[in-house]
N, C-alpha and C positions, 0 to 999 in steps of 0.2 A: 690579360684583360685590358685592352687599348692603355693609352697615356694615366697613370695614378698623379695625384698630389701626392708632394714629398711632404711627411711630415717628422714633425723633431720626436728624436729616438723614443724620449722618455712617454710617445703619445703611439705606439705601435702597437701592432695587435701580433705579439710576436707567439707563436704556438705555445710557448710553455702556458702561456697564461689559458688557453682555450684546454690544455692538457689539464691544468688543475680544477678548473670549473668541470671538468667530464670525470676527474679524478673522486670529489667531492659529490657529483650526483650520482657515483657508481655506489659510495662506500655508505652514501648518505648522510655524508658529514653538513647538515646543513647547514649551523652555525658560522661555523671554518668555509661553506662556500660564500655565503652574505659576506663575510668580513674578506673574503678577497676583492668580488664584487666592489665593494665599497673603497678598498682600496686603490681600484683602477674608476672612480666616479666619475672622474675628467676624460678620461678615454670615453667612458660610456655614455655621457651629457655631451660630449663632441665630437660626437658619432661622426665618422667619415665613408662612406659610401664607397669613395673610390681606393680606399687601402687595401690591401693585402691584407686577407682572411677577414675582411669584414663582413661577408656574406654568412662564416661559419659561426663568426663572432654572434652575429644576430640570432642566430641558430641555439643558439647555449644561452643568451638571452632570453629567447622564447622560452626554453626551458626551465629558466630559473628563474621567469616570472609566470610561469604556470605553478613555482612550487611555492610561490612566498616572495617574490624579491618586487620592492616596490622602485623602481626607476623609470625611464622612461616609455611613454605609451608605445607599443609595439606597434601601431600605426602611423605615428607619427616616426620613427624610425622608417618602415615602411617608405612612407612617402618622399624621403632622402634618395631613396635613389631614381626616385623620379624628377625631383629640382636640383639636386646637386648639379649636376651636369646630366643634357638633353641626350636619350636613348643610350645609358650606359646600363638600362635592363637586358638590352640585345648584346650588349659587349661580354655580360656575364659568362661564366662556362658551363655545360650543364651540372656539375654538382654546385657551383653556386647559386644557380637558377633555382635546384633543390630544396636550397636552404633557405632561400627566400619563400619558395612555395610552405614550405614544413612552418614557419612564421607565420605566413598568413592563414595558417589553418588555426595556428592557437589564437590568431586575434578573433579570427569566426569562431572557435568554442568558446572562448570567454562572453562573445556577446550571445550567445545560447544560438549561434545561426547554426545548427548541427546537420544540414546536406549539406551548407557551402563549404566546412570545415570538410567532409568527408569524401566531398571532391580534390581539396588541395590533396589531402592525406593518401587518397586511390591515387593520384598523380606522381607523388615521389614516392610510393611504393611500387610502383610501376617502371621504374628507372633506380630499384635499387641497386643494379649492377653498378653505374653510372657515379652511385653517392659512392659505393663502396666504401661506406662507413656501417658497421652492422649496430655501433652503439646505437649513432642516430635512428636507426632505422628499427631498432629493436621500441625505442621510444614513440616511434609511430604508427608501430604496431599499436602499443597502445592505450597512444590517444585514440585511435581510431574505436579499440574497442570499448573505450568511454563513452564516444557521443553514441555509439550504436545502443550502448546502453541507457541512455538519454530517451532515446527514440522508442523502446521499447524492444528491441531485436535482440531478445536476449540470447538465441544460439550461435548468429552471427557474433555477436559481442565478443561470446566467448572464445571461438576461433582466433580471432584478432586477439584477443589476449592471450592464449596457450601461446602463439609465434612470438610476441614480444617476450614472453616469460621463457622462453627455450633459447631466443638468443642471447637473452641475460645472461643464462646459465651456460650457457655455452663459451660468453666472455668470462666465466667466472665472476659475474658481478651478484653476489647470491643477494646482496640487500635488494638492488636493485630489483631484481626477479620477484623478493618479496612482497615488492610493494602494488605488484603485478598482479599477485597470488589473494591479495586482499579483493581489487576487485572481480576474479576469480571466484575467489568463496562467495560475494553475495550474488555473481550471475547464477551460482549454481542452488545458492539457496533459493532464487529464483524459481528454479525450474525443479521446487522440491527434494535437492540432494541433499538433506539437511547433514548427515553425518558425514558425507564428504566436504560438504561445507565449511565444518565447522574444523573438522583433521587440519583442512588445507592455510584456516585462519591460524589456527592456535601455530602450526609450524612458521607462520610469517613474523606473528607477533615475537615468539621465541627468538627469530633473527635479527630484527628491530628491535628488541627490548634494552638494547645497552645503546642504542643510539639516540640523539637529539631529532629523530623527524618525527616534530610530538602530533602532527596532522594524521598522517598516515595511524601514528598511533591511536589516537583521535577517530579516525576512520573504523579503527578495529572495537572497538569497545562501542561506538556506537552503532557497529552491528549486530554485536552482542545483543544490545539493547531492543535492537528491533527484533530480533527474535526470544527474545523475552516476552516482549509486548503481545507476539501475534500468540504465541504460547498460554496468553494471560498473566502469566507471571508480571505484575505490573509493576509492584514494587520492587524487584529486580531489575527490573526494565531501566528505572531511575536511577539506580545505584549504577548504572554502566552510563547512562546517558549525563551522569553528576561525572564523571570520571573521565568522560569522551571530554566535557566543556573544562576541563581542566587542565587535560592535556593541550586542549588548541589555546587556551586562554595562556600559557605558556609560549605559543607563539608570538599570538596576536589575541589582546582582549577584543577585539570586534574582528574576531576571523570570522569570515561567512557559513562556517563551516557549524562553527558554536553556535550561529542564528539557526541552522537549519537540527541540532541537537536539542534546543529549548524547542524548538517547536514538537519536537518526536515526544520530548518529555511531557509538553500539555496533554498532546495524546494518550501516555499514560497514563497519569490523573484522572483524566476523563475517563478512563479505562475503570480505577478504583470507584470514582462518584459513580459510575453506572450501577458497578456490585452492590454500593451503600444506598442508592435508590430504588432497587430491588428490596432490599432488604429493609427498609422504608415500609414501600407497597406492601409487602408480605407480612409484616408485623400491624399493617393498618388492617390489613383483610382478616385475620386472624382475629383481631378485638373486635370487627365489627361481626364475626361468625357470634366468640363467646358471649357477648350484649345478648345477638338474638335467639341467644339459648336462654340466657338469665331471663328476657321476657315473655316467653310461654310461658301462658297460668298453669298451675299444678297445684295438685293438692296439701293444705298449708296448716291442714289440723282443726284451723278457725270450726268448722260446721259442726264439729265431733262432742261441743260442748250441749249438745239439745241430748243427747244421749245420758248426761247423766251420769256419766261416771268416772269417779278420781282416776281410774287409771286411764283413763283417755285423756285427762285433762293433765297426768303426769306425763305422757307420751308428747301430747301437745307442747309443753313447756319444754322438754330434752328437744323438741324438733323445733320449736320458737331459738332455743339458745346456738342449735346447728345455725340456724340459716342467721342467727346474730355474728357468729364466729365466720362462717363463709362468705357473709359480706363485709368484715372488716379485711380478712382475708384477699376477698377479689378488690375492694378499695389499694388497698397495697399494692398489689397485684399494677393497678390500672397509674396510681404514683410511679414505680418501676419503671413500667412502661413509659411513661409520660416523660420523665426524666432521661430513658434512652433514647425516645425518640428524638427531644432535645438535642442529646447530643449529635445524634445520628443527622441530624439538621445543619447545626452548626459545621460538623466537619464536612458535611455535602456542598454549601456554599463556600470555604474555605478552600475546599481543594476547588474549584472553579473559578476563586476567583484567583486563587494562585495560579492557575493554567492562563488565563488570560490576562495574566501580567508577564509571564513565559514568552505568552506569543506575542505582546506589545514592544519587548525585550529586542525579540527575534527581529520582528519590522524594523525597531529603530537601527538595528544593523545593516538590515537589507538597504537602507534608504542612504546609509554611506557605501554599501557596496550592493548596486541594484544588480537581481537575480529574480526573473520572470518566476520559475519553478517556486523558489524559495518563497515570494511576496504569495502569489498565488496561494499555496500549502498553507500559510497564515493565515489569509480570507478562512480557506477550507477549514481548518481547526477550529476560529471561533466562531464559526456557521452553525459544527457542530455542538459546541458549548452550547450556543444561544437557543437551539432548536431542542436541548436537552432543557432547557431552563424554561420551556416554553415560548421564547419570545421569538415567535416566525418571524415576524417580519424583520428583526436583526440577524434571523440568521438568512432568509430570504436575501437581502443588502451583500450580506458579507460571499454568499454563494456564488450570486449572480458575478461579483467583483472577481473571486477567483476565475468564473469563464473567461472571466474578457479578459485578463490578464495571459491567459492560459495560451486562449486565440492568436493572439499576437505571435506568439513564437507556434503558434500551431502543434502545441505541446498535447497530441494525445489522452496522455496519459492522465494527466492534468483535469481535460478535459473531460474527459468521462469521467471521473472521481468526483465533479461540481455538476454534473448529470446526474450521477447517480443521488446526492444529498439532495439536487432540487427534487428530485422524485422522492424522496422521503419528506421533505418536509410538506410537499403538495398530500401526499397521504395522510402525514398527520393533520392537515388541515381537515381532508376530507372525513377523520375519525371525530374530531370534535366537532363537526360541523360549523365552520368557519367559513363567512363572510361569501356562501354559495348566493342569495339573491333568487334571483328568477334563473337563474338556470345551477338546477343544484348537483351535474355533474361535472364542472368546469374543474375543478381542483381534480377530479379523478382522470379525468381525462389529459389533462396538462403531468398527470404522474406517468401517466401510460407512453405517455409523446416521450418525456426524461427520460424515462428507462429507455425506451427506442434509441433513443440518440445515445445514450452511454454504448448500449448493446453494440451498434454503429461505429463509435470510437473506439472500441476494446479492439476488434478487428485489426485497427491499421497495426496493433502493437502484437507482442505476444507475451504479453501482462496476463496470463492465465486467471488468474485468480479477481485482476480487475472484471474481465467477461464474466465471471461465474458468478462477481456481485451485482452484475446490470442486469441479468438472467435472474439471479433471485428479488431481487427489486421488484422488475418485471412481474415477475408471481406473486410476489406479496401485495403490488397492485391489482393485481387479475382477480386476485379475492377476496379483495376491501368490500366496505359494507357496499357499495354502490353499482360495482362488475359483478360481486359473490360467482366468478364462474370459474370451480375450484377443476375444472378438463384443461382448461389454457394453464391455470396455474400448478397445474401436478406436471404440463409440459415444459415449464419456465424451472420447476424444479429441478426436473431430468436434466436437463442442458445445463443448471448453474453444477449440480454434482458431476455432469462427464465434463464440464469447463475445467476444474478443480486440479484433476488427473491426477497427478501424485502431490499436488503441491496443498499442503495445510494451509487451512481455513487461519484467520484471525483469531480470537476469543470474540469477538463481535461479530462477528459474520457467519461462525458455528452456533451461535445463539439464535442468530435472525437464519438460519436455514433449518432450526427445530421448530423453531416459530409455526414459517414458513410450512414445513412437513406433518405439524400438527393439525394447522389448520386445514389441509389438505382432508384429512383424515377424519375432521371432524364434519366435513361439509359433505364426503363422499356416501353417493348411493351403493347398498349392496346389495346386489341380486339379488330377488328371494327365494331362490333353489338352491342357494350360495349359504345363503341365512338358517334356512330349513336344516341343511345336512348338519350343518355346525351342530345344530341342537337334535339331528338324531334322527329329525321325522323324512325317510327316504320310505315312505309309502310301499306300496309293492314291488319299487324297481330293485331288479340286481346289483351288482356291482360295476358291471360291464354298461350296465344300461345307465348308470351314472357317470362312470368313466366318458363315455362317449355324451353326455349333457356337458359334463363340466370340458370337455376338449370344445365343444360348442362355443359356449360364453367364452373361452380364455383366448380360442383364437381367433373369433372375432373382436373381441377387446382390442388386444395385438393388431391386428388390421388396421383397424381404426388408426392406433395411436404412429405405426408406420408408413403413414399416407398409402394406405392402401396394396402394398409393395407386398406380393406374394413371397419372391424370393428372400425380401430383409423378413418377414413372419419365418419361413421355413430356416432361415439364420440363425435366428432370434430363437426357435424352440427345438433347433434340431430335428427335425422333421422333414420330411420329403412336399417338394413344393405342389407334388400331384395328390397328397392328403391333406392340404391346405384348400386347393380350392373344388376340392368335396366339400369339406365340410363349408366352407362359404355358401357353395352354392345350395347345400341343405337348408340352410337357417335362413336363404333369401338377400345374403349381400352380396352376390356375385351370380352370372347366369351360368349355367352349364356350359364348357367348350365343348362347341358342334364337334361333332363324329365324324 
């Protein structure tokens, strides 16, 4: 590589030392790699451009500031061998050209730039022959299948991750592979493989377990945690997500990693105050049922005294002293009550406001280590809090914040998820009648627009389960008081359940798609030859002559709900597409094909 500066021995970048930094990120010795690091500071703070293996040296730097190592900014490294001396990037060789690319792809993942990153990345995997280094190369396998997982592309993700984790393994670096395999198991939980998921976690953890890389650890226990959460299981959720911020606080007390762990945790919480305000509602509706039984008038004995006689007037007194005992009774009763709901109060605010000191926690980490996604997800959580608590227009504030934070990195995923909550909270507007004016379906309409544009973002991803929630959104606004038009929303349903596919609902999201399916049901017309047979009354028809009524009604239903598509009906019911449009053309929705 043209003319180097000579420098003094003790400042060399001499292999052994690039051997034990690769040694240490195989074994996962992270302590022991820091403290070499640290050892060589002056080497590192007097980065030379032009030495010998300084190209690889940056290269392990990248690396070991993608795991923890707080030194110098990878871009201002970078820009050394653009000022040190004029065009010695063209003097480079192609594997140190490599290394400098594989660099600038971790500076673009750190700032959340995840195409530019996964072009440097597509570039030196491209010329792996050339690095003929399979460690490094194993490592950019995958990063690569990080940002993809960023982006949403969870089967590509995965791909890129299986190559990194096979050439791990293939070095024999088994920690290494492990760490691989973690994000692994949550692509796959992703895409609903929950028992593979979970085999493939607990075997990572089991490798890690006697090691110091308490992030990765950290990583694993809070995915635990998220699948806890979406399970319901809320309070377990905690106990892993209390366990995730432990391990990283081990690290680093303001690792970013613990910002984005408190935040999953409010989500939990929120999880629990949901169930305790159900339980709330249900305990209020029940005492207002018993009230309006206790006040129907009934017969109370009083009038039986014109009759004259002791033993009515004895009957009257046994049934005076009932309903004296039954009222001290239901008074108790209603204390009980009154004291549980109490408490059921206090710990509803409590755990809300403990969530939203979770997620103030989180921010104030984000704001020493800024993370689009992460700041974002905080908007998003206490949107939800605030919109639970009633107060729209704080959670309106905090929603709207997360888009636009979102937008910036063009984060998807993000993106639809602050779609979807504006669209719930425009709904809830539109249920209590909020601040419509002269035009009283503006809130309904602005939920239908939400849901649209979530629906819209879900697409760029393969966030399954995001779609399925902008599809049910979707329908639950299709059948708010204002649309009531429960044919779009039994279609919004269909799509958020084939969205779903293998992958499990949340506990929140399988609630709002019973919701959703009830209300459907409750608003739906049935036939009345549909209604009739149920209840018996098939008049003089045969069975045959019923058969062919109800083949009627069900396949033009079907019709209907398949845009008209002869062939997806005959699919759809197994049937021949030439008794499909018979029967259409019997009933009048289709003309007879000319002869």
């Amino acid at each position: 590589m043209g003319a180097r500066r000579s420098h003094s021995a003790n400042l060399q970048i001499d292999a052994g030392f690039l051997s034990q930094l690769q040694g240490h990120v195989a074994a996962r010795e992270i302590e022991r790699g820091m403290a070499c690091l640290r050892s060589h500071r002056e080497l590192i703070e007097k980065f030379d451009p032009c030495q010998e293996n300084a190209a690889r040296l940056l290269a392990h730097l990248a690396i070991w500031t993608d795991i923890g190592f707080s030194g110098p900014p990878l871009r201002e490294l970078l820009q050394r061998f653009e000022h040190f001396e004029p065009g010695l990037r063209s003097q480079l060789s192609i594997a140190e050209y490599i290394c400098l690319r594989m660099t600038e792809g971790v500076a673009a993942m750190a700032d959340e730039a995840e195409e530019t990153a996964i072009g440097h990345f597509d570039f030196v995997l491209s010329l792996g022959q050339e690095l003929d280094d399979r460690f490094l190369l194993a490592i950019v396998y995958f990063w690569k299948g990080r940002c993809l997982r960023r982006r949403g592309d969870y089967a590509e993700a995965l791909i890129y991750t299986g190559k990194g984790r096979d050439l791990a393994l293939a070095l024999s670096h088994l920690r290494m592979a492990a760490v691989m395999q973690v994000l692994e198991s949550w692509l796959l939980f992703q895409q609903g493989k929950w028992k593979e998921a979970m085999r493939i976690s607990h075997a990572a953890e089991s490798t890690l377990r006697e090691t110091d890389d308490y992030v990765t650890l950290g990583n694993i226990q809070s995915f635990y945690g998220r699948m806890a959460r979406r399970e319901g299981r809320f309070d377990k959720a905690i106990e892993f997500f209390e366990s995730a911020i432990r391990y990283y606080g081990k690290r680093d007390p303001r690792h970013p990693n613990l910002a984005r762990s408190l935040a999953n945790m409010a989500l939990a919480k929120r999880g629990i105050a949901l169930q305790l305000q159900k339980r709330i509602d249900r305990d209020a509706q029940r005492r207002r049922k018993t009230s309006s039984k206790r006040q129907k008038p009934g017969a109370t004995g009083m009038g039986s005294r014109n009759l004259g006689s002791r033993n009515h007037d004895a009957r009257n007194q046994d049934s005076r002293d009932r309903d004296s005992r039954d009222h001290d009774s239901h008074n108790h009763d209603l204390r009980d009550q009154d004291s549980r709901q109490h408490d059921y109060r206090g710990r509803l605010a409590h755990l809300r406001r403990e969530a939203l000191e979770h997620l103030e926690a989180a921010r104030a980490i984000y704001q020493q280590h800024p993370n689009h996604h992460g700041v974002g997800t905080v908007y998003l959580n206490a949107a939800y809090i605030h919109l639970d608590s009633g107060d729209f227009q704080r959670a309106e504030e905090e929603a709207a914040s997360a888009y636009d934070v979102a937008e910036e990195k063009q984060d998807y995923i993000l993106m639809g998820r602050a779609r979807i909550l504006q669209c719930m909270i425009e709904n809830a507007k539109v249920e209590e009648e909020i601040g419509e004016g002269a035009d009283p379906g503006s809130h309904a309409r602005r939920a239908l627009e939400f849901s649209q544009e979530a629906i819209d973002l879900a697409k760029h991803t393969q966030h399954h389960l995001l779609l399925a929630n902008a599809h049910l959104w979707q329908g639950l606004t299709r059948c708010n008081s204002f649309f009531d038009n429960s044919e779009a929303a039994r279609e919004s349903y269909d799509l958020a359940r084939a969205s779903c596919a293998a992958n499990q609902p949340d506990h929140n999201m399988w609630q709002d798609l019973q919701t959703l399916g009830a209300k459907i049901l409750r608003k739906a017309s049935v036939h009345p030859a549909l209604k009739a047979w149920s209840q018996g009354a098939v008049g003089e028809k045969t069975f045959r002559q019923i058969s062919e009524e109800f083949a009627e009604i069900v396949i033009a239903q079907v019709w209907e709900r398949e845009g008209h598509k002869v062939s997806r009906v005959a699919a759809r019911l197994s049937i021949s597409p030439k008794k499909v449009r018979r029967i259409l053309a019997r009933v009048g929705r289709r003309k007879p094909r000319q002869r």
